[in-house]
N, C-alpha and C positions, 0 to 999 in steps of 0.2 A: 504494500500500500504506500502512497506517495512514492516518489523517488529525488534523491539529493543528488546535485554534480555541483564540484565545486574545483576551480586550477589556480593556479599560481606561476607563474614562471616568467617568459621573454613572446610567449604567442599571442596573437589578436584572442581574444578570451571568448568572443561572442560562439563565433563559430562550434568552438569546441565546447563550449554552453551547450548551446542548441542540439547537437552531436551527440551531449551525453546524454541530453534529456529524450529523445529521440529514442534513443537505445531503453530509454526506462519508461516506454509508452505500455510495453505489456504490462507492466504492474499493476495498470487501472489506475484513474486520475479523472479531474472536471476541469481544471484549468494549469498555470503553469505561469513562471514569471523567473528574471534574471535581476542580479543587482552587479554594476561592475564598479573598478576604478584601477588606477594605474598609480606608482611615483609618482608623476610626472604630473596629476591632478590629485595631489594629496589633500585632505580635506573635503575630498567630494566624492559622493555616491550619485551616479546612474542606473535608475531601477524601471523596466517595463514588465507590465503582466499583462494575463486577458484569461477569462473564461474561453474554456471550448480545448482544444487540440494543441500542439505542440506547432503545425501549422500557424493558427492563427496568433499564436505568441511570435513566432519566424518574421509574420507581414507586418508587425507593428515595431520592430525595430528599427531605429531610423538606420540611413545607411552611413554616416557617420556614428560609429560607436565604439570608440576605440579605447580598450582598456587591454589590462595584463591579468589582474585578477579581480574572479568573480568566483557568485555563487550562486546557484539557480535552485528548481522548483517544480515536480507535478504534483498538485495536492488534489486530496479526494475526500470529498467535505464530511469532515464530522462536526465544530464547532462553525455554525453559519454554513448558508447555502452555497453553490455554487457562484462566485460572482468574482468582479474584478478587484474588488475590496478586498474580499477573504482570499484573494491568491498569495501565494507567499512570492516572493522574501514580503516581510514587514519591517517597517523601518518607523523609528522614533520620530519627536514632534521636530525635532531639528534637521532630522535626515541624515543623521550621522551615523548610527546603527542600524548592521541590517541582521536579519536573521533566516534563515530558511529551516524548519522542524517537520520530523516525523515523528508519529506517538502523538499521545491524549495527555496535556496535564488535569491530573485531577481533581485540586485545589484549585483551580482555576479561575473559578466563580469569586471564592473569597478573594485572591488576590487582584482581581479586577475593581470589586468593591473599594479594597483598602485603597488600590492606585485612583481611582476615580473621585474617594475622600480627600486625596490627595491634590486633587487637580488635575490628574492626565485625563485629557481626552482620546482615545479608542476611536480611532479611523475602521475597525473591522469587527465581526462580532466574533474573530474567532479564540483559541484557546491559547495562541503561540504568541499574539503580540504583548502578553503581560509580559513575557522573557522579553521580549526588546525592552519595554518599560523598565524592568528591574538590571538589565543591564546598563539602560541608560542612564538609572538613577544610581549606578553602583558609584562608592566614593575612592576606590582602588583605583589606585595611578596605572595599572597595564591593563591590556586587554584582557589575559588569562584570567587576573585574578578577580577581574568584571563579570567575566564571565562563573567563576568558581563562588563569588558571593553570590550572585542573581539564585547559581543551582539550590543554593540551603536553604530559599523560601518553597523549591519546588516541590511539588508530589506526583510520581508519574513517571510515566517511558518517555525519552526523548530518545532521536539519534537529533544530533543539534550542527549548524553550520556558525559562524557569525566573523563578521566583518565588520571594522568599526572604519569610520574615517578619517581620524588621527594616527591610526594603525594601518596603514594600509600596503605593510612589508609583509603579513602573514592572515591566517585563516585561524582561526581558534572552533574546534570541533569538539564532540562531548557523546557521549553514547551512556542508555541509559534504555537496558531493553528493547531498542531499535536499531538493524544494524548501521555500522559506519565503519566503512572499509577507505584505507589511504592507498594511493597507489604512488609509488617511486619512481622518478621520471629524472633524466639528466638535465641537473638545474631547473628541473622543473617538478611540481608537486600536484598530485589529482587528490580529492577527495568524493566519493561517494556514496549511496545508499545500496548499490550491488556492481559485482565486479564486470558485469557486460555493458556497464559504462566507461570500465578500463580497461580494456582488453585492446582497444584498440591503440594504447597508445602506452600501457607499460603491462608487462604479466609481473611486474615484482609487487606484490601487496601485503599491508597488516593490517589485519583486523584487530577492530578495537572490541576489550573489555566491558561488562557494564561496571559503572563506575569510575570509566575509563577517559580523560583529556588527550588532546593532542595540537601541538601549532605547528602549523606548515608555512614555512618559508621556500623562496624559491630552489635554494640551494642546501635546504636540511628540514627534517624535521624533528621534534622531539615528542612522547610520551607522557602520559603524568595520569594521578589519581585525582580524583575530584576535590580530594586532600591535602595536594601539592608534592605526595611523592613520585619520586621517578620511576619509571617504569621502563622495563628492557625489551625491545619490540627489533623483533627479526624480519624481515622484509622476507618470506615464499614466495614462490614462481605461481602460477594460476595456471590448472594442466589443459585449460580449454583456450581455445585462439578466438579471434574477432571473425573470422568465418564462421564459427561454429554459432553463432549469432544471427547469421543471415539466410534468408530466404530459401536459398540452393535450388530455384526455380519451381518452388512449389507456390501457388496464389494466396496460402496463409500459413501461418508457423503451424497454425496445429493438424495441416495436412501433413507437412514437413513432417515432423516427430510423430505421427501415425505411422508415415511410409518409414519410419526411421528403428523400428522397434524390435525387427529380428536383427541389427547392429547391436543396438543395446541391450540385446539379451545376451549377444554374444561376450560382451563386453562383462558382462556382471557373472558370469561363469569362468571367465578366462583366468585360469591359473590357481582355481580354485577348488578343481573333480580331483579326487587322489582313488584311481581306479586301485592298486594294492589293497586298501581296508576299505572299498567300497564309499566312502565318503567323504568329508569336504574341508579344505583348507581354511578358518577364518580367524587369520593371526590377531585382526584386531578387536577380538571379543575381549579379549584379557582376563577367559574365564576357561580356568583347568579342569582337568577331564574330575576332579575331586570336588571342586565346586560346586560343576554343573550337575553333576550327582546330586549333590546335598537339593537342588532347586525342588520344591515342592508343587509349586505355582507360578503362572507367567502372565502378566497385567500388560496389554499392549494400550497405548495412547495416542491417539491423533486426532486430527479435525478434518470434514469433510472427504475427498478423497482417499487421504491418509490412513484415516479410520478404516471405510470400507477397505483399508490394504488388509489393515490390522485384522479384521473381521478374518477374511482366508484367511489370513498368520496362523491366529488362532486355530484354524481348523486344521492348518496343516498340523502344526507342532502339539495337539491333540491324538491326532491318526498315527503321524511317526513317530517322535518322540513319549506319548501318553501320559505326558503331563498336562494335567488342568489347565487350561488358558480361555479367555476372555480377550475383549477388546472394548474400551471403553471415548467415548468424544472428552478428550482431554480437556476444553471448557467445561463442563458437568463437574469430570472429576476432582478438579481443581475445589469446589467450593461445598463439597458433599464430606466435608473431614473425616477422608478416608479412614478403614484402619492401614496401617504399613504394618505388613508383618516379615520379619527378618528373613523368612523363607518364600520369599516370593522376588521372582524376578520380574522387573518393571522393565518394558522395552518402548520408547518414545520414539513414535513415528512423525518425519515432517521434511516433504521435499526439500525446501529451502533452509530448513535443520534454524531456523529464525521465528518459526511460526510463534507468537505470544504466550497463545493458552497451550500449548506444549511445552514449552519451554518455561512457562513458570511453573508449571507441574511440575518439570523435571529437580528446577530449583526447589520444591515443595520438601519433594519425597527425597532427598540430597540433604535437607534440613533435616530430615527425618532418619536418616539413617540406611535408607534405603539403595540396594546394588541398581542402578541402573545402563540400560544399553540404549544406543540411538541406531535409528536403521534411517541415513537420511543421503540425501544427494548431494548435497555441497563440502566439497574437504574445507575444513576448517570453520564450518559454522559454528554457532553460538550451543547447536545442543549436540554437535560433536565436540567441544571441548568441555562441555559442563557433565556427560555421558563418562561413565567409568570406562566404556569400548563402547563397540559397534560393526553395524556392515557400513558400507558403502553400495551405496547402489549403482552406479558410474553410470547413470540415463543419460548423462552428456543435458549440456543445457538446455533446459524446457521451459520454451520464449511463453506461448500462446497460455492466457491466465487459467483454464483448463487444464489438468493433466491428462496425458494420456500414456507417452512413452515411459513416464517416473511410476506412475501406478504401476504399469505390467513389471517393470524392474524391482517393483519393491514386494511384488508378491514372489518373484522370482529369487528374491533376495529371504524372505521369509521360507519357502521351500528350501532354501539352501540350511540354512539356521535348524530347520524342522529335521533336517537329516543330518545334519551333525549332530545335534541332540539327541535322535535317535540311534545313531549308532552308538554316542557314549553309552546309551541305558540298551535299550533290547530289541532296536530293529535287527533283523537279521540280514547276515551278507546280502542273500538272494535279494533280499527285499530292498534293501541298499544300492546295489547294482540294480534292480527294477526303475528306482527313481533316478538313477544318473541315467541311465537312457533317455529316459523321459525329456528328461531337462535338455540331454543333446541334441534333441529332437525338434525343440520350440523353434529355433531359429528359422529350420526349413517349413515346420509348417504357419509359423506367421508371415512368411512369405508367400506361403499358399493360398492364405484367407486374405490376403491384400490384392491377390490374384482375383478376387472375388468384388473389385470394389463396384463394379459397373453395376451387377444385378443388386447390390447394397443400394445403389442408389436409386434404383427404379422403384425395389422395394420403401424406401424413404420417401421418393415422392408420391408415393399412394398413400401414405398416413401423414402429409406432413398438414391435411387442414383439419385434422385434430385438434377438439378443444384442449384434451386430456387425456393420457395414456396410462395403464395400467402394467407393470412390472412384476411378475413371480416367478421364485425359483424355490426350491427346497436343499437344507441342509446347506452343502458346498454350492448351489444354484441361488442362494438365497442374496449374497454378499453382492456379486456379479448382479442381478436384478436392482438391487440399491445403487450400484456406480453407476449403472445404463438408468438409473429414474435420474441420475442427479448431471449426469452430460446431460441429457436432451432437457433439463429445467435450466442448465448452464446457459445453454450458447441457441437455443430454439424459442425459449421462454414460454413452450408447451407446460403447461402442469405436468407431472405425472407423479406417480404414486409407488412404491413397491411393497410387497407382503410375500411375507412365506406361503409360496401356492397350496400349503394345507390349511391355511389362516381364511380361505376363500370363501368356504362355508360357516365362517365364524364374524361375519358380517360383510364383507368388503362385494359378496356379489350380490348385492342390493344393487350395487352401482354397475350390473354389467349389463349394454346394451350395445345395439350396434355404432353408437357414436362414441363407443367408449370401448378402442382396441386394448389388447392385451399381447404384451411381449411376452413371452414364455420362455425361460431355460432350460430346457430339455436333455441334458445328457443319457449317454448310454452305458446306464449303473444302474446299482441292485434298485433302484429308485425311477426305475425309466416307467413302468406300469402306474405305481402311483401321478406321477406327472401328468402320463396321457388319460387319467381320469379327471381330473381338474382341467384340463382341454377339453373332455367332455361336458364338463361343468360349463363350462361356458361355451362351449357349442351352441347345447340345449338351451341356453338365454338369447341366443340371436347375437353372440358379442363374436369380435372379427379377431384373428389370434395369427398373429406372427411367430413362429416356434424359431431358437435360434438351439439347434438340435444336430447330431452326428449321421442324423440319415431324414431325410423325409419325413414329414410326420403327416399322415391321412388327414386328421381333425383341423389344419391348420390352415388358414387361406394365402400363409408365403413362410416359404422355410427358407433360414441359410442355415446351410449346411458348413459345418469345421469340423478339422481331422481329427481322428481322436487320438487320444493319449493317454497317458496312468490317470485312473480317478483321482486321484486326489492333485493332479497336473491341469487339471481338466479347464476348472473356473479361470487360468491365464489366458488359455486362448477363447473362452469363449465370453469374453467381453471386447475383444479387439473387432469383431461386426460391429459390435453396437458403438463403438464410440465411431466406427464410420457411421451408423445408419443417427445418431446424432448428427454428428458432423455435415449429412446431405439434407438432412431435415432440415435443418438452420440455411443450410443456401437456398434450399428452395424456398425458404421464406424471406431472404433476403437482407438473416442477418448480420450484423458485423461480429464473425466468428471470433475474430483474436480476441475482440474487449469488447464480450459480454457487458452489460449495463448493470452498474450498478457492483459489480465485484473486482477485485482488484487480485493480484496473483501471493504476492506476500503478504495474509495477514497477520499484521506486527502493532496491534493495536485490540485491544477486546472486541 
């Protein structure tokens, strides 16, 4: 949610403004705005915004704008509507301080009151200009520690940018639950909200801590605590390029990373099958064959997508390993005062490894005592360093604010976990080499079912003036049903619904008619009989039934057909149709696939 770019160095700034914010248009955003200045106009801030697009922030720059450093802005309204007021940066009554914020303060209200007793008047109504206020009112002779006084009235996430313009050698940044990534450039310095705004112009980066300062100049940067101690910050390589960002001639990212999924399966296997003892390499769990023994229970956590991963996880490492697992919306868990109990392993899911309500769980149950693992996509995020170990998922980066490529890798990633597991306790060889087959097998056949996309879409345009679509799968059918209700509500803004297709006689087919089709997950398991009686259930009501099944199914009025593979393999490929038969539903209605309305890709904010 929102996105920061901010540089410093000897380049024209705008450009590379525009450039980075450009690159952070997938995150979701309502409007957008830059602040600059240079040596050379010391004392003075030039700031342009505008509701709408990253575009129309582009046209309203005048064509002299010449500065060195800046700091820019997509925001996505929480405090105040969309407008040109509530765009960020926001800058004080004198125009000397600017500030660009992502995160919610949550004090906010009172401190507005107090500054408004005070006299300041509030050009915006939103949550981030009390920080310019409190910085502007700071009595601290440097910028830093203007900015370290302002933080002790705050309550709240920030990732924070700011620029004064008496200071206008450096950048002074602050992370606070939101990320804020620097990127290291020759005599020159990036700061932003995610690294596909740097990629293209440095891969050396450090990510900051919460709690965490930092001032960039053009030719260094330093570290600090909110506290003023120093902090020792290594500048890593980024293992993804500025290509791996772009298009690669598909007409939207999230066909791209659709067509991109038997790579990335390959990717999150590779180097990991140990055909000898039938099971699987995952050096970064940091949890011994005597450990994983002692695990009694396994609590998975994430939010929307993430969850439905977790959901299969669970079911995997249930089947193979036979240990008790769950999967819970780590928003819920958060505020339902768990019990943690010492024998239970916690595994926190979250592509972007930033997401809030996962990550302050993770922080919860870490307060608590609790062994935690992260199963997430980005090296070095926030709940991979806060995470005892982990997998990695290696999806490669996933632009379009839908997932589709990171989901299949992360159940892919969970079936890996589920057979290590299993083999330390009492999956047997056989059974162990059963599911490495399996696994080496997904590549070719999600190549197979991509094979498939043309009649996906003929299919999709025969349901797409649906008011409202109906979802059911049973057991390992069940999870897969919920990720296909929550793509086509994503990016179609079709309603739809999912239930356990035994749940169907326990009221939900009240609602079955013919205006109201029914997706069905159908595999071919000890469960196949039971399914195609609930296809007949809704026959008999006059409702229209899409089966997305291993062979034809009679009852149904459009089947895609997917390869099969080991049951408990099965729910990976058979959600790769449906995020195409989303994905053509949405075109045929005309919508804008990459940036769904209304949601944004990182949420880093409750």
């Amino acid at each position: 949610m929102c996105g920061i770019v901010g540089y410093i160095g000897k380049r024209d700034v705008a450009p590379l403004l525009l450039e980075g914010l450009q690159r952070l248009e997938y995150r979701g955003y309502d409007s957008a705005g830059l602040v600059i200045t240079s040596p050379k106009a010391a004392g003075q801030l030039r700031m342009v915004k505008a509701k709408g697009r990253v575009r129309d922030l582009e046209a309203k720059v005048p064509k002299r704008f010449a500065g060195t450093t800046g700091i820019a802005h997509t925001r996505w309204a929480t405090h105040g509507a969309p407008s040109d007021e509530n765009s960020h940066p926001h800058l004080d009554a004198e125009g000397k301080v600017a500030v660009v914020h992502n995160g919610i303060i949550d004090n906010a209200d009172d401190l507005r009151a107090k500054l408004t007793a005070d006299g300041v008047v509030f050009a915006s109504e939103t949550d981030t200009e009390v920080v310019v206020h409190l910085i502007a009112r700071a009595q601290a002779e440097t910028l830093e520690e203007k900015v370290r006084e302002a933080l002790r009235h705050i309550e709240g996430t920030y990732g924070l940018a700011v620029m004064h313009a008496d200071f206008s050698d450096r950048i002074v940044v602050a992370r606070n639950g939101s990320p804020v990534v620097l990127g290291i450039g020759e005599k020159e310095m990036f700061v932003a909200s995610d690294v596909a705004a740097l990629v293209s112009h440095t891969r050396q980066i450090v990510t900051l801590d919460d709690g965490e300062m930092a001032t960039l100049k053009a030719d260094d940067f330093r570290t600090y605590t909110t506290e003023g101690s120093t902090t020792s910050a290594t500048p890593t390589t980024v293992e993804w390029e500025a290509e791996s960002y772009d298009m690669g001639g598909h007409d939207t990212y999230m066909h791209k990373e659709i067509s991109e999924q038997a790579d990335a399966v390959d990717r999150v296997l590779r180097g990991r099958i140990d055909d000898r003892f039938s099971t699987v390499h995952l050096g970064g769990l940091n949890l011994d064959a005597r450990e994983a023994r002692g695990v009694r229970r396994i609590k998975i956590l994430g939010c929307g997508t993430s969850y439905h991963a977790g959901l299969i996880g669970a079911g995997l490492i249930e089947s193979l390993a036979r240990i008790p697992a769950d999967a819970e919306p780590a928003s819920e868990f958060r505020y339902r005062n768990p019990v943690v109990d010492p024998d239970t392993l916690y595994i926190a899911v979250s592509q972007s490894g930033e997401t809030y309500d996962v990550l302050a769980a993770v922080q919860e149950l870490k307060r608590k005592g609790a062994r935690v693992l992260g199963v997430v996509n980005v090296v070095g995020s926030a709940i991979a360093r806060e995470a005892d170990g982990g997998v990695y998922v290696h999806a490669g980066p996933e632009v379009c604010v839908v997932s589709t490529k990171c989901f299949t890798n992360t159940v892919v990633a969970f079936a890996l976990l589920a057979l290590h597991l299993g083999r330390i306790r009492d999956l047997s060889v056989s059974d162990g080499k059963r599911i490495i087959e399996g696994l080496r097998k997904l590549p070719e056949q999600i190549t197979e079912i991509l094979k498939s996309e043309e009649h996906i879409k003929e299919v999709a345009e025969a349901y797409a003036g649906a008011q409202s679509m109906m979802f059911i799968g049973r057991v390992r059918g069940y999870p897969v049903a919920l990720e296909a209700s929550l793509k086509l509500k994503e990016i179609s803004y079709i309603h739809a619904e999912a239930y356990p297709a035994s749940e169907l006689k326990h009221g939900p087919l009240a609602l079955i008619e013919p205006a109201l089709p029914t997706v069905a997950i159908v595999p071919d398991d000890d469960l196949l009989e039971k399914n195609r009686a609930a296809l007949e259930e809704i026959k008999a009501r006059s409702g229209r039934i899409l089966a997305v099944a291993h062979r034809e199914q009679e009852k149904a009025d459009h089947t895609i057909v997917v390869p099969k593979n080991e049951n408990e393999l099965d729910p990976i490929l058979m959600g790769i149709p449906l995020q195409l038969l989303a994905y053509h539903t949405a075109l045929a209605m005309g919508r804008d696939i990459d940036k769904p309305r209304n949601l944004a890709k990182s949420v880093t904010v409750e």
